[in-house]
PDB file of N, CA, C and O in Angstrom, chain B, residues numbered from 101:
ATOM      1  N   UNK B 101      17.489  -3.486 -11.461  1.00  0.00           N
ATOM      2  CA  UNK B 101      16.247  -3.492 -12.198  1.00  0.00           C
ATOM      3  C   UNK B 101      15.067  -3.827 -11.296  1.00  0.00           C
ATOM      4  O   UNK B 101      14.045  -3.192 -11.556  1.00  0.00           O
ATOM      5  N   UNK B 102      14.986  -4.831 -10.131  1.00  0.00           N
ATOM      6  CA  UNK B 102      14.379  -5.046  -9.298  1.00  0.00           C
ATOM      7  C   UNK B 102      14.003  -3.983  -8.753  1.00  0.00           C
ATOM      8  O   UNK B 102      12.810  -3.772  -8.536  1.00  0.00           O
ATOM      9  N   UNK B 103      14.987  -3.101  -8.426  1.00  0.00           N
ATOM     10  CA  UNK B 103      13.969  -1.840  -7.327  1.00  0.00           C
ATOM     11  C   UNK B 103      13.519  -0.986  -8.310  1.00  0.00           C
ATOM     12  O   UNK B 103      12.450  -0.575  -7.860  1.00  0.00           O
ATOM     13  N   UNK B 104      13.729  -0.391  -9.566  1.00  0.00           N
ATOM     14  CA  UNK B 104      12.798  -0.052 -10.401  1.00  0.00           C
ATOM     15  C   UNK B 104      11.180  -0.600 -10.305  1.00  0.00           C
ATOM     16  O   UNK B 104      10.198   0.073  -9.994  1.00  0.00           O
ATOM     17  N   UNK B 105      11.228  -1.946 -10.650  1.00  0.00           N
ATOM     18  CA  UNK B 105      10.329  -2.972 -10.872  1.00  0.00           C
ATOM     19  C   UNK B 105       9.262  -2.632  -9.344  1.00  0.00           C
ATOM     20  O   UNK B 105       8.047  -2.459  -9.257  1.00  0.00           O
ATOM     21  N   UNK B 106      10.278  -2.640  -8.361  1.00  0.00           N
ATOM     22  CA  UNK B 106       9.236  -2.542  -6.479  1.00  0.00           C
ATOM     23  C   UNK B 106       8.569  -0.862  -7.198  1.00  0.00           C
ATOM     24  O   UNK B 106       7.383  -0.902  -7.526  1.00  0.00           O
ATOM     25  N   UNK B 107       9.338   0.540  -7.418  1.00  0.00           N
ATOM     26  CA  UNK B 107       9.334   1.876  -7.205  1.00  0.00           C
ATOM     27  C   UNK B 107       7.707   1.878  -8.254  1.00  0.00           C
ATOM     28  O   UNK B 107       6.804   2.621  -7.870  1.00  0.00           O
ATOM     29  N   UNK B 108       7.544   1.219  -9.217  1.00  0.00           N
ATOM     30  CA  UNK B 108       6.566   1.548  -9.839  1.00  0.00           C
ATOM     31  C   UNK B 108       5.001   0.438  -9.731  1.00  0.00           C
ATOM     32  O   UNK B 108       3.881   0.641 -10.199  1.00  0.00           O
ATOM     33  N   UNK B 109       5.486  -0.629  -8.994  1.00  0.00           N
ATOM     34  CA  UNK B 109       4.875  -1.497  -8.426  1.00  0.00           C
ATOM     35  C   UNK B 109       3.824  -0.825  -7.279  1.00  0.00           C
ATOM     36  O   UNK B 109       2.605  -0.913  -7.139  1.00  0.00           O
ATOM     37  N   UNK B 110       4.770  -0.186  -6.606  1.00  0.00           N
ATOM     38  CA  UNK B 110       4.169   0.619  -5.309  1.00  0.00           C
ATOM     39  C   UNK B 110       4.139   1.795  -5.642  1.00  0.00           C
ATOM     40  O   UNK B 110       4.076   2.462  -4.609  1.00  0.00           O
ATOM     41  N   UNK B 111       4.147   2.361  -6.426  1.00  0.00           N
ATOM     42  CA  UNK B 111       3.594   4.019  -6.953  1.00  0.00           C
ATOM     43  C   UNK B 111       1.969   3.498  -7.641  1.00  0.00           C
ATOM     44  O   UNK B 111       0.922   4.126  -7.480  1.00  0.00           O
ATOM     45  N   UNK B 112       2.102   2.359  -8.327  1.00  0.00           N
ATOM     46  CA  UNK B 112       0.284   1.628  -8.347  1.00  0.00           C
ATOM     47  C   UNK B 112      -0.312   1.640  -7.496  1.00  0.00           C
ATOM     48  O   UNK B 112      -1.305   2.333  -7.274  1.00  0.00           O
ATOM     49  N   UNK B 113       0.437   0.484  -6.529  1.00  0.00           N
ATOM     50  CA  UNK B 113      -0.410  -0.069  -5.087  1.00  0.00           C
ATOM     51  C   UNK B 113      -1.139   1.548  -4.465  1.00  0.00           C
ATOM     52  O   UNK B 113      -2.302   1.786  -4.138  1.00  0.00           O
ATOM     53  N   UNK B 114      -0.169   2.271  -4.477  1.00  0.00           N
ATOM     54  CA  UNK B 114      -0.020   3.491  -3.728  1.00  0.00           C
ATOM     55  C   UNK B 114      -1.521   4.611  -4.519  1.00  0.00           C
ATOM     56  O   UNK B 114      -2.053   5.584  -3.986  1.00  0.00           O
ATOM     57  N   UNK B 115      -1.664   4.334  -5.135  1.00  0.00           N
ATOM     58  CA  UNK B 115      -1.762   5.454  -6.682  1.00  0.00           C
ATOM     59  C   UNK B 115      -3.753   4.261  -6.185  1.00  0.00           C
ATOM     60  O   UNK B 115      -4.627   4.846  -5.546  1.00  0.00           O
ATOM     61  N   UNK B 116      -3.960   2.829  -6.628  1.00  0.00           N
ATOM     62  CA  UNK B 116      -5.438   2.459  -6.223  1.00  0.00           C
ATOM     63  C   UNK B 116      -5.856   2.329  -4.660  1.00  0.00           C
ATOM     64  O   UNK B 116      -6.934   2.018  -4.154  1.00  0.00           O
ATOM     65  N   UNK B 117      -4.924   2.591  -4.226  1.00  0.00           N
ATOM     66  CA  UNK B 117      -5.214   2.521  -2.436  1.00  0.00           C
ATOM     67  C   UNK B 117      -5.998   4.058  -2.615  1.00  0.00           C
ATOM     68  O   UNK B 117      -7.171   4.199  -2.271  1.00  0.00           O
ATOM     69  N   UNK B 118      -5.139   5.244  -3.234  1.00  0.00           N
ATOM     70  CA  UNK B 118      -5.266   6.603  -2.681  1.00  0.00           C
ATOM     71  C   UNK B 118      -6.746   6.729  -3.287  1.00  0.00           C
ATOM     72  O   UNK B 118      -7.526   7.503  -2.733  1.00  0.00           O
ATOM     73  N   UNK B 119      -7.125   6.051  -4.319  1.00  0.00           N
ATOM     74  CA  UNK B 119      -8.301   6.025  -5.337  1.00  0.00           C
ATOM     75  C   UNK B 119      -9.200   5.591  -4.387  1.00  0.00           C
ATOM     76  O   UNK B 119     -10.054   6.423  -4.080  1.00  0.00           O
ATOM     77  N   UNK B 120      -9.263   4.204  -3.672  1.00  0.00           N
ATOM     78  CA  UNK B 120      -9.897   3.591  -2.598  1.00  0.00           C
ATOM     79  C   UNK B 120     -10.411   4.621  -1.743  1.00  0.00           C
ATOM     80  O   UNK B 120     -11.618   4.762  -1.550  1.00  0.00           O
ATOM     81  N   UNK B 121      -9.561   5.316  -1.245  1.00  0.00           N
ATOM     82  CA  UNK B 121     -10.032   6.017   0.280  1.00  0.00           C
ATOM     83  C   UNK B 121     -10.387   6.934  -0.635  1.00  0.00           C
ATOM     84  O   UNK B 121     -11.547   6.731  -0.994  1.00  0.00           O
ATOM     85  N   UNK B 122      -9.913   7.817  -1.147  1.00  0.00           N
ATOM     86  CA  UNK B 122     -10.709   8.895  -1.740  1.00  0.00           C
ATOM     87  C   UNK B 122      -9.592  10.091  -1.517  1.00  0.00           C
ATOM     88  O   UNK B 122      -9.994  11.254  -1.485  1.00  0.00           O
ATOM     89  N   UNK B 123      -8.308   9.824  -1.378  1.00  0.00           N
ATOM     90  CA  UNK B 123      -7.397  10.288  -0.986  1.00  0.00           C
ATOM     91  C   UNK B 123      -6.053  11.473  -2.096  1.00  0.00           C
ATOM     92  O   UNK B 123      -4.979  12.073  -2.054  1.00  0.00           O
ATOM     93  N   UNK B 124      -7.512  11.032  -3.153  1.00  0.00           N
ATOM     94  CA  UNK B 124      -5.785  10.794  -4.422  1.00  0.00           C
ATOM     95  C   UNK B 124      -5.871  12.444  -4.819  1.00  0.00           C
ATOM     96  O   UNK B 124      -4.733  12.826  -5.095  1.00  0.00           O
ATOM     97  N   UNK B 125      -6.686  13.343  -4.913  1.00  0.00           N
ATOM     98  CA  UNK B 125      -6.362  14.859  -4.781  1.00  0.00           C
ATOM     99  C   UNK B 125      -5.445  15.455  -3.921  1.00  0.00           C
ATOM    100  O   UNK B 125      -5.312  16.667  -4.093  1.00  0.00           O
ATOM    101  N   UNK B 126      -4.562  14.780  -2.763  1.00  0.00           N
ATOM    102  CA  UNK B 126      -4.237  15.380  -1.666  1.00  0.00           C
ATOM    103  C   UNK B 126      -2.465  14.611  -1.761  1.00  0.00           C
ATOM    104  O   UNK B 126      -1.487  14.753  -1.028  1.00  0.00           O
ATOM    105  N   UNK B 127      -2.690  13.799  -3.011  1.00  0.00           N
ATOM    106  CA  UNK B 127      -1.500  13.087  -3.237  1.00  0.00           C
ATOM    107  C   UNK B 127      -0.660  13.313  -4.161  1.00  0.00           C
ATOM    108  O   UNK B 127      -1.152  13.371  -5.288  1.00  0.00           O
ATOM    109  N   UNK B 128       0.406  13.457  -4.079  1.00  0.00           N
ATOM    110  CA  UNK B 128       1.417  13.225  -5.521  1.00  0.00           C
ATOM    111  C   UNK B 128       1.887  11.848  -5.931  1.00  0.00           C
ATOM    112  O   UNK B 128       1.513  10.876  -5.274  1.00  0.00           O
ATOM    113  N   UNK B 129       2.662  11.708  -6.946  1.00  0.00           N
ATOM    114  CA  UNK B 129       3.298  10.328  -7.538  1.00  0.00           C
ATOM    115  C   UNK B 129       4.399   9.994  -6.398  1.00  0.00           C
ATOM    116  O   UNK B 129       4.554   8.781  -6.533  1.00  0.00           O
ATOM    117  N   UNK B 130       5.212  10.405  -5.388  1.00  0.00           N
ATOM    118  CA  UNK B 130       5.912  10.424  -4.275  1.00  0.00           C
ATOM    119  C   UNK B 130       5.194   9.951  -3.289  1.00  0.00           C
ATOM    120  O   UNK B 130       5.300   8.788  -2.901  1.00  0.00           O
ATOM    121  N   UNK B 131       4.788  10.385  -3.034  1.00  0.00           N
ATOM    122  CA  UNK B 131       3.520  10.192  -2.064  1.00  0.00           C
ATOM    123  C   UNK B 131       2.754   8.681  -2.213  1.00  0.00           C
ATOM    124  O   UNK B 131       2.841   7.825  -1.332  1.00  0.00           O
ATOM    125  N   UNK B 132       2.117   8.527  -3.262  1.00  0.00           N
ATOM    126  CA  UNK B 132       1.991   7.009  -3.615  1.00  0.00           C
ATOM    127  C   UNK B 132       3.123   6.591  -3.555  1.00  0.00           C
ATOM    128  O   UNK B 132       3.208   6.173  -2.401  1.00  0.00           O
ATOM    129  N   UNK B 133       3.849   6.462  -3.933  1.00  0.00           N
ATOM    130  CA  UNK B 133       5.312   5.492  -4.155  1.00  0.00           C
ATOM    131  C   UNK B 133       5.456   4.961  -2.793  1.00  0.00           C
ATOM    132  O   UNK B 133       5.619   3.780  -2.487  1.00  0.00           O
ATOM    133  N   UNK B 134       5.360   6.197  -1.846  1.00  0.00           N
ATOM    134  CA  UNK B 134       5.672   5.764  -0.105  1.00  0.00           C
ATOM    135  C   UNK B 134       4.555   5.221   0.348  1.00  0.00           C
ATOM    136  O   UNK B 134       4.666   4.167   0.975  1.00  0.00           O
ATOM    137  N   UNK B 135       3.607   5.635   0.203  1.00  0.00           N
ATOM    138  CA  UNK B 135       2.250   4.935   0.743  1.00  0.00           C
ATOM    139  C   UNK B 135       2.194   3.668   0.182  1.00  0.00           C
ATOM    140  O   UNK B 135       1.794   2.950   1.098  1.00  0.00           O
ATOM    141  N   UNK B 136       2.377   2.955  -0.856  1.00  0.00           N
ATOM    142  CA  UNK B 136       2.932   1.766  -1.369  1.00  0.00           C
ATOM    143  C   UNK B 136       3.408   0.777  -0.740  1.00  0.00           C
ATOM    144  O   UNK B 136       2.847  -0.267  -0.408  1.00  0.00           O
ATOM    145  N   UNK B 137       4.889   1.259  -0.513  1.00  0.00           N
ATOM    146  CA  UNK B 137       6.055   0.761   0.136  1.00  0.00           C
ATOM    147  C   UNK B 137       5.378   0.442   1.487  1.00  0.00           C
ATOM    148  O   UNK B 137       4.705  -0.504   1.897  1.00  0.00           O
ATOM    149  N   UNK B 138       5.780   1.491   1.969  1.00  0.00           N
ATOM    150  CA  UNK B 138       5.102   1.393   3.215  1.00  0.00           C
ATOM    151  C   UNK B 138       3.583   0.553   3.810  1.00  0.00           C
ATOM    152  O   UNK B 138       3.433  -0.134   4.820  1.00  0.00           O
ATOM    153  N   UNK B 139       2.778   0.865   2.934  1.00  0.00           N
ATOM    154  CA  UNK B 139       1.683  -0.023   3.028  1.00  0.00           C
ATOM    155  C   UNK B 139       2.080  -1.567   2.921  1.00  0.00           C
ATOM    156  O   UNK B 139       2.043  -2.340   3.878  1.00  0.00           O
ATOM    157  N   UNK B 140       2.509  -1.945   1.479  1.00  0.00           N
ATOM    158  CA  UNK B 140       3.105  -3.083   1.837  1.00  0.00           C
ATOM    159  C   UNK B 140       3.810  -3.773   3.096  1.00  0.00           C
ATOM    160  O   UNK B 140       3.569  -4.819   3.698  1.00  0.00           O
ATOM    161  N   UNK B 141       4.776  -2.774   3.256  1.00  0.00           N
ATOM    162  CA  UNK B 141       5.260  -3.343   4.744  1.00  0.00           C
ATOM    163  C   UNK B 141       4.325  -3.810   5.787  1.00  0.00           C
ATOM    164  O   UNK B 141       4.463  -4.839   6.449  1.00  0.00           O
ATOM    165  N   UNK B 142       2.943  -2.588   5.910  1.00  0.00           N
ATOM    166  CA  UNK B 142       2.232  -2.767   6.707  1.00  0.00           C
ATOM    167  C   UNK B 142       1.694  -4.570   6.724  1.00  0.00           C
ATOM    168  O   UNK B 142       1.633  -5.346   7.677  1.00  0.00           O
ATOM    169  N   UNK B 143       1.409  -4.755   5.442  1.00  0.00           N
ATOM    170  CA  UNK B 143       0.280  -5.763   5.173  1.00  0.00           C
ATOM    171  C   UNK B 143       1.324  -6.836   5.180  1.00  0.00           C
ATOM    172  O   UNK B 143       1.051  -8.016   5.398  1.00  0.00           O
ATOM    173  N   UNK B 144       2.404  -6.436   4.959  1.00  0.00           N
ATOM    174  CA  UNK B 144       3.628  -8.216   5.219  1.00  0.00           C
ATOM    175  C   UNK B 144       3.304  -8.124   7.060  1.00  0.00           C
ATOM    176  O   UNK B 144       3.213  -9.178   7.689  1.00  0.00           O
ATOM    177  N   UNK B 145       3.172  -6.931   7.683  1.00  0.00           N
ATOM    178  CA  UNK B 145       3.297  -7.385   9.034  1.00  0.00           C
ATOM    179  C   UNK B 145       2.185  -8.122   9.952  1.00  0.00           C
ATOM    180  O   UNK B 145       2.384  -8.985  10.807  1.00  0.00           O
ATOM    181  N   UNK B 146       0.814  -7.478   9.492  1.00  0.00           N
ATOM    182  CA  UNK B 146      -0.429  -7.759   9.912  1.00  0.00           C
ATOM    183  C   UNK B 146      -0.930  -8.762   9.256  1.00  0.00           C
ATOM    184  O   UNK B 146      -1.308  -9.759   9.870  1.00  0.00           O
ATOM    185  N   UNK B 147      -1.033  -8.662   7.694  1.00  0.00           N
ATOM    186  CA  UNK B 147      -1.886  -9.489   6.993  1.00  0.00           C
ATOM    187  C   UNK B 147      -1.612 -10.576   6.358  1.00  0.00           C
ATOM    188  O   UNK B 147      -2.460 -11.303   5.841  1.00  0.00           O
ATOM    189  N   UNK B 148      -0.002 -10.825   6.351  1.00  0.00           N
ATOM    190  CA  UNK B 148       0.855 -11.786   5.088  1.00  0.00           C
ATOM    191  C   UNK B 148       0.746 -12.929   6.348  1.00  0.00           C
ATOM    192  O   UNK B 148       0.063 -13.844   5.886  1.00  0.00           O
ATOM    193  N   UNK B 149       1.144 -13.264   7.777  1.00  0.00           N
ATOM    194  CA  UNK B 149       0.812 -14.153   8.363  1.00  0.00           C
ATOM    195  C   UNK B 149      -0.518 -14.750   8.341  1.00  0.00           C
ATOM    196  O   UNK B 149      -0.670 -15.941   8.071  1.00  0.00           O
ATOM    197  N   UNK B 150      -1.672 -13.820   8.667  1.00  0.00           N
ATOM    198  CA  UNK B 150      -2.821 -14.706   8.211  1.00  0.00           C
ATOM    199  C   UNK B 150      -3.319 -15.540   7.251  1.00  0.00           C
ATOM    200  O   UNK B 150      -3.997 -16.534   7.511  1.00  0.00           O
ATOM    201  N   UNK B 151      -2.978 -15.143   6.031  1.00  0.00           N
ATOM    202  CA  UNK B 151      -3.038 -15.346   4.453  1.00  0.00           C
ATOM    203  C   UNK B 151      -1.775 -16.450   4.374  1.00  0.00           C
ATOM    204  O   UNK B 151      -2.137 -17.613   4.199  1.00  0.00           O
ATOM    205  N   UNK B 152      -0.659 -16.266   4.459  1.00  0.00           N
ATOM    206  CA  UNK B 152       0.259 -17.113   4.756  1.00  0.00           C
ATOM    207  C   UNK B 152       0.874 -16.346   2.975  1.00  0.00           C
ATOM    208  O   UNK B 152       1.474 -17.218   2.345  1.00  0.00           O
ATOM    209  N   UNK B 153       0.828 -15.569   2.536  1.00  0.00           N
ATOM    210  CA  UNK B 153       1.069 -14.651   1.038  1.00  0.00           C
ATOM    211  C   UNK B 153       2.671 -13.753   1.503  1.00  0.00           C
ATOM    212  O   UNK B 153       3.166 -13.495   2.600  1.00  0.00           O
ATOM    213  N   UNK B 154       2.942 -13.581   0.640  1.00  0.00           N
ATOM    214  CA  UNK B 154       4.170 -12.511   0.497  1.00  0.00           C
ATOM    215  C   UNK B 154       3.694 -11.379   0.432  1.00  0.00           C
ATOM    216  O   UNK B 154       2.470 -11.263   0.508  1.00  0.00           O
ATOM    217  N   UNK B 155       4.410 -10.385   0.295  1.00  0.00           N
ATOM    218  CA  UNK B 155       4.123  -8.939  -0.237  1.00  0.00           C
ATOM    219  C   UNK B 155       4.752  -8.191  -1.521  1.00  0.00           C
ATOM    220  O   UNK B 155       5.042  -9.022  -2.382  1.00  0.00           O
ATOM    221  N   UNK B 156       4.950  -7.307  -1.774  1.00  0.00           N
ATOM    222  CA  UNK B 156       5.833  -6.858  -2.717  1.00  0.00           C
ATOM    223  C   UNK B 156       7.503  -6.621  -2.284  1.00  0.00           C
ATOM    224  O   UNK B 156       8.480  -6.839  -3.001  1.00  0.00           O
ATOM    225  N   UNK B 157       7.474  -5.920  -0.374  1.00  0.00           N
ATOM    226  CA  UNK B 157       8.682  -6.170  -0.600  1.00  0.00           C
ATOM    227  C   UNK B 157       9.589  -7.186  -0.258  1.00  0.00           C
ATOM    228  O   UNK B 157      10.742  -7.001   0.130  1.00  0.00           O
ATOM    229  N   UNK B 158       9.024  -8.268  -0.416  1.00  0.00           N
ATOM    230  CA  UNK B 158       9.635  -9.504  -0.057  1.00  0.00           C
ATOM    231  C   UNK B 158      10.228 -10.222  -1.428  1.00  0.00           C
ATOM    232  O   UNK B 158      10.744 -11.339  -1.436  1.00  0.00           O
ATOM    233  N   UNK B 159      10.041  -9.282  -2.699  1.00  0.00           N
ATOM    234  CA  UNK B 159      10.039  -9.963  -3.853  1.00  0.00           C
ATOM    235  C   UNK B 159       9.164 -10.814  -4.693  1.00  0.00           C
ATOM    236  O   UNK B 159       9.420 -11.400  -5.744  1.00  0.00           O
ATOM    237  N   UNK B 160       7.835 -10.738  -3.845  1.00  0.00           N
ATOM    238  CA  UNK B 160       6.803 -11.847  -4.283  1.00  0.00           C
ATOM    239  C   UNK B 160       5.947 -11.007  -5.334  1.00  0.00           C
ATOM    240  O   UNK B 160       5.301 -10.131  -4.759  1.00  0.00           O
ATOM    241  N   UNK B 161       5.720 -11.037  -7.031  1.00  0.00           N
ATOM    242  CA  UNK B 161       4.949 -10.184  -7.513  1.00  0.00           C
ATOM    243  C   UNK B 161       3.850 -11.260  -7.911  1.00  0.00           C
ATOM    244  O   UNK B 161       3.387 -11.278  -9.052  1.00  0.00           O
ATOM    245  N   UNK B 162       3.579 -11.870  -7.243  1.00  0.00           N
ATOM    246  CA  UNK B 162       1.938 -12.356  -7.400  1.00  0.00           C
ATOM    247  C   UNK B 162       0.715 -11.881  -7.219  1.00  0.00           C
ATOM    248  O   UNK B 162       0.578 -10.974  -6.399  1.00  0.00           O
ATOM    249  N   UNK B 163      -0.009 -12.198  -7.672  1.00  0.00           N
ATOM    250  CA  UNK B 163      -1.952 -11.590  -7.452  1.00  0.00           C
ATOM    251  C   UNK B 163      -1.462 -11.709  -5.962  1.00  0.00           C
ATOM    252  O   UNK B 163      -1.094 -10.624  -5.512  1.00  0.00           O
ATOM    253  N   UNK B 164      -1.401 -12.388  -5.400  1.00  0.00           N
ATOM    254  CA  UNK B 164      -1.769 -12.505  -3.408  1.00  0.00           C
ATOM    255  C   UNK B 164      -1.474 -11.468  -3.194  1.00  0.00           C
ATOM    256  O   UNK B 164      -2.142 -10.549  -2.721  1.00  0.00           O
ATOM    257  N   UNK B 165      -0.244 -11.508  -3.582  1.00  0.00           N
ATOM    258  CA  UNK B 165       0.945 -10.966  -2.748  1.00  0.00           C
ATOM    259  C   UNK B 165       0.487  -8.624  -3.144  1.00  0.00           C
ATOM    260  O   UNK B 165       0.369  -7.603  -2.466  1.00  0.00           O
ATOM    261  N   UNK B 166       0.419  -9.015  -4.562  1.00  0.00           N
ATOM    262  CA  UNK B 166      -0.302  -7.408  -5.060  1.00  0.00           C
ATOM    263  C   UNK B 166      -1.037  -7.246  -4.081  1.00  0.00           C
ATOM    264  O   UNK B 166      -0.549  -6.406  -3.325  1.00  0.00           O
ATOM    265  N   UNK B 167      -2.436  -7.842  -3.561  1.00  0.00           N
ATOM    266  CA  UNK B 167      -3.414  -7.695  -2.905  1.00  0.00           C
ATOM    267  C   UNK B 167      -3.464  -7.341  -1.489  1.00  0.00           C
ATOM    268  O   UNK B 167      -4.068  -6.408  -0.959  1.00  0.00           O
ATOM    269  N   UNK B 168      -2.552  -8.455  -0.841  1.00  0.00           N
ATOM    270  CA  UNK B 168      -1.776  -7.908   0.755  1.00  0.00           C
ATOM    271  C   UNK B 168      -1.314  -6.504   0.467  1.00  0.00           C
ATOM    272  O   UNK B 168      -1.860  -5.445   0.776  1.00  0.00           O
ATOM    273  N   UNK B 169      -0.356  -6.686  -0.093  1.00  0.00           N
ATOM    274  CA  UNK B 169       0.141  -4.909  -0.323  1.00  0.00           C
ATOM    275  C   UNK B 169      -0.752  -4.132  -0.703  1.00  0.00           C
ATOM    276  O   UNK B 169      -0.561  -2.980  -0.313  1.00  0.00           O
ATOM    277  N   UNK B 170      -1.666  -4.283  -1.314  1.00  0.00           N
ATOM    278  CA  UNK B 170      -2.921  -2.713  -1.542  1.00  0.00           C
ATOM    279  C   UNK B 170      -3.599  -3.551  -0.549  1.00  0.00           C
ATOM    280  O   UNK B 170      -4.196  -3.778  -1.601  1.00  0.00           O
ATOM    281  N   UNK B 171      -3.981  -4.057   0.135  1.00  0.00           N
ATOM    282  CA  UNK B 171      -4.950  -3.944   1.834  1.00  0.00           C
ATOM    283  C   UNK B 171      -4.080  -3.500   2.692  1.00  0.00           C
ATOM    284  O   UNK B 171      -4.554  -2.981   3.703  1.00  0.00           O
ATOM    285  N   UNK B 172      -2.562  -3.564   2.558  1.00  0.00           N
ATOM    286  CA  UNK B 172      -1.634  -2.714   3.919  1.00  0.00           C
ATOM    287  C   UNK B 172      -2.066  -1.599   3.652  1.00  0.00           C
ATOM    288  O   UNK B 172      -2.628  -1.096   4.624  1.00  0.00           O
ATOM    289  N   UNK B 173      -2.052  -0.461   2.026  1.00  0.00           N
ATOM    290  CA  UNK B 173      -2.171   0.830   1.878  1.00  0.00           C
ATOM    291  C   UNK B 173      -3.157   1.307   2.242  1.00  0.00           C
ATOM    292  O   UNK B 173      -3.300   2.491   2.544  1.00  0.00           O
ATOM    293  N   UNK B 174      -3.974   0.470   2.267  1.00  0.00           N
ATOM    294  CA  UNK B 174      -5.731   1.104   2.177  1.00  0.00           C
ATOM    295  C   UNK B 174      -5.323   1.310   3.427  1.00  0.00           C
ATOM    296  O   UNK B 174      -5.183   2.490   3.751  1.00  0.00           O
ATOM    297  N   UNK B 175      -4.982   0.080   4.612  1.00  0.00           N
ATOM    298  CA  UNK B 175      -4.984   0.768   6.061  1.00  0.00           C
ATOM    299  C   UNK B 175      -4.318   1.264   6.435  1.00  0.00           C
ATOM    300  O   UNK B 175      -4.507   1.667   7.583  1.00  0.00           O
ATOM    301  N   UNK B 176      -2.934   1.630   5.683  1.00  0.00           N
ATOM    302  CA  UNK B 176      -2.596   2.531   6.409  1.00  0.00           C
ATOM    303  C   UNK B 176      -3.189   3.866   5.811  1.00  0.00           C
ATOM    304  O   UNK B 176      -3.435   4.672   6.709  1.00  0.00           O
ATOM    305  N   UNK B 177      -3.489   4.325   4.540  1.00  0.00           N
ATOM    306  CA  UNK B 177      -4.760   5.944   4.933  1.00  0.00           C
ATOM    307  C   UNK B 177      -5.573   5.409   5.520  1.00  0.00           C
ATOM    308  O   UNK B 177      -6.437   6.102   4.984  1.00  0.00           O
ATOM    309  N   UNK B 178      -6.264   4.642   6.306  1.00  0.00           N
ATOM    310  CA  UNK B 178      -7.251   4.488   7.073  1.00  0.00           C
ATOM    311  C   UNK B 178      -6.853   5.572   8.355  1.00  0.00           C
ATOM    312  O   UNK B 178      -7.282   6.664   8.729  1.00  0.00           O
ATOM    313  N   UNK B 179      -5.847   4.681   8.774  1.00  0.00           N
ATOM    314  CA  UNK B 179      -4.840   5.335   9.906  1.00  0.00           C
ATOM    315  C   UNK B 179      -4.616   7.079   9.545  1.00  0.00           C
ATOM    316  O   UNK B 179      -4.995   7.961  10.315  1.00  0.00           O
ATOM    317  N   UNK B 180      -3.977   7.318   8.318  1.00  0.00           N
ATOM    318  CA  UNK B 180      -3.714   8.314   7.950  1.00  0.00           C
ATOM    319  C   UNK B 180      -4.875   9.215   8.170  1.00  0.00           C
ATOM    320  O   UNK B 180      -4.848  10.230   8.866  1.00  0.00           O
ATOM    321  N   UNK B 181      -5.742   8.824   7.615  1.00  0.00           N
ATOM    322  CA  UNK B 181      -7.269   9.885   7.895  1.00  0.00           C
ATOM    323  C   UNK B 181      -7.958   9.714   9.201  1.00  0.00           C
ATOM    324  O   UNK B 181      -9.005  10.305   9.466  1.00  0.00           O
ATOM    325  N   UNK B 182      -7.336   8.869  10.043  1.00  0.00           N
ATOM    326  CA  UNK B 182      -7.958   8.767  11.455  1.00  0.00           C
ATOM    327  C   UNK B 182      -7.482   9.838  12.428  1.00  0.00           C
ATOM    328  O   UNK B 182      -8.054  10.411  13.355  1.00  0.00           O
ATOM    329  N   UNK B 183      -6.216   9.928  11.905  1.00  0.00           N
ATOM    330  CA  UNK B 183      -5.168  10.744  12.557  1.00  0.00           C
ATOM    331  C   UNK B 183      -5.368  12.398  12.479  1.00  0.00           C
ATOM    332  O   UNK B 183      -5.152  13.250  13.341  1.00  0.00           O
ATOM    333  N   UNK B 184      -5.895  12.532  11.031  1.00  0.00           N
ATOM    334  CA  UNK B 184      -5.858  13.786  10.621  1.00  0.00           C
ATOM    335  C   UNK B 184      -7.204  14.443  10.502  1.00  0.00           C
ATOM    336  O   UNK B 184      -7.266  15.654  10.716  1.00  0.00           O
ATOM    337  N   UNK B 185      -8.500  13.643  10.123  1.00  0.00           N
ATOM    338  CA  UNK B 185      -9.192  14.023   9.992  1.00  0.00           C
ATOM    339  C   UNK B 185     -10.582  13.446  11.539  1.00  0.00           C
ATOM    340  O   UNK B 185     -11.710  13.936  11.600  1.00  0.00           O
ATOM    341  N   UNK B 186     -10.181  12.647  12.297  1.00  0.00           N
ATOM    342  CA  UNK B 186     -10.566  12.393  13.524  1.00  0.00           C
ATOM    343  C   UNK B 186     -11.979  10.627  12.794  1.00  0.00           C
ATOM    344  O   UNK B 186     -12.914  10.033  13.330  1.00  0.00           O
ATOM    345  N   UNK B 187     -11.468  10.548  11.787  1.00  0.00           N
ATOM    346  CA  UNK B 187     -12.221   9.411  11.006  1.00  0.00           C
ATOM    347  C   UNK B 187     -11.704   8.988   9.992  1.00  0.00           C
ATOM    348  O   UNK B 187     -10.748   9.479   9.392  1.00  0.00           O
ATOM    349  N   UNK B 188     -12.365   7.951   9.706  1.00  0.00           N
ATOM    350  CA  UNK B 188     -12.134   7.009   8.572  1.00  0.00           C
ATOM    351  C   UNK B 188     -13.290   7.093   7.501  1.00  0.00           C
ATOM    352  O   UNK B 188     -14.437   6.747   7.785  1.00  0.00           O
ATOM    353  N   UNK B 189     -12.869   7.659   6.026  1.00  0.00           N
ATOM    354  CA  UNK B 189     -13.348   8.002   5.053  1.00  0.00           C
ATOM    355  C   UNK B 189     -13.913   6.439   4.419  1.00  0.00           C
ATOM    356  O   UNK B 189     -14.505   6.387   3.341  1.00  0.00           O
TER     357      UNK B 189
END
């Protein structure tokens, strides 16, 4: 029930990150789900030490912890549109 609980957790995170950048025409519900996940990961690696917060996939579903994980997503389309489009939207 837990990874249900992460899959739609991070199809959100994934889903207001893509809203953020301006990204979300170019996206599917898959697509968020991974950008999510993945974002999260990002933000447990960079941002959860500073903050001293969890992430989502650490099991932590707190406000912090939501928040680290949609600031990993946002940067990673940051990255994503740096890569592809030679900038950041």
């Amino acid at each position: 029930m837990n990874f249900i609980i992460w899959l739609v957790v991070g199809g959100i995170i994934g889903w207001i990150a893509s809203k953020i950048m301006r990204t979300d025409a170019q996206q599917g519900i898959l697509l968020n789900i991974v950008v999510g996940i993945i974002g999260a990961l990002l933000g447990g690696w960079l941002i959860s030490p500073l903050l001293g917060q969890g992430t989502i996939n650490q099991g932590d579903f707190s406000l912090g912890a939501l928040l680290v994980s949609l600031l990993g997503a946002v940067v990673l389309l940051a990255i994503v549109n740096l890569f592809r489009r030679g900038r950041v939207r």
